[in-house]
N, C-alpha and C positions, 0 to 999 in steps of 0.2 A: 504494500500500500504506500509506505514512505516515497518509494521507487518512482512511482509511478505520482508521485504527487512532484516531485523534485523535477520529473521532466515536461511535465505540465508547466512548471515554471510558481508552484501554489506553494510549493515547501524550498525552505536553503536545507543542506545538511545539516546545520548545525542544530536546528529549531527539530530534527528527527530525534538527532541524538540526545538531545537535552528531554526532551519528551522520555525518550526512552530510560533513561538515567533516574529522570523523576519517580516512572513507572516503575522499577524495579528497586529505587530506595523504598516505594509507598508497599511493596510485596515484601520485602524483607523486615518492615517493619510490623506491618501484620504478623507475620510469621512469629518473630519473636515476643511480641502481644502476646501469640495462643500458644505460645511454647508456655511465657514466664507464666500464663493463668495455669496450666497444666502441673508443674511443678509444685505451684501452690495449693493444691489439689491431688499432690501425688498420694502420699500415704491414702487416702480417704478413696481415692478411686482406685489403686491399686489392690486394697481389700475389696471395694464392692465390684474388680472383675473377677479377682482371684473366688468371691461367692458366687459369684453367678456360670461360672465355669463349674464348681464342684454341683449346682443344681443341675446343668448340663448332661455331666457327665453318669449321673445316676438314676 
């Protein structure tokens, strides 16, 4: 899409790249949002998989 926006003459590279940069600092940060909630949550969710696996298994 960048591609083809740049030979249209609607996009410079740089406004692709910075777009992209932006887009993938806004991903990483998420990411690490629902890691650090996760951690926060470890012991408490790691018992209730580890019970609902033994309900599984029997």
């Amino acid at each position: 899409m960048g591609a083809y926006q740049m030979l249209k003459g609607a996009h410079y590279l740089s406004h692709i790249l910075v777009t992209m940069l932006l887009a993938w600092i806004g991903f990483l940060l998420i990411q690490r949002l629902i890691l650090k909630r996760e951690d926060w949550r470890g012991e408490e969710a790691g018992r209730l998989q580890s019970g609902f696996k033994d309900q599984i298994d029997s």
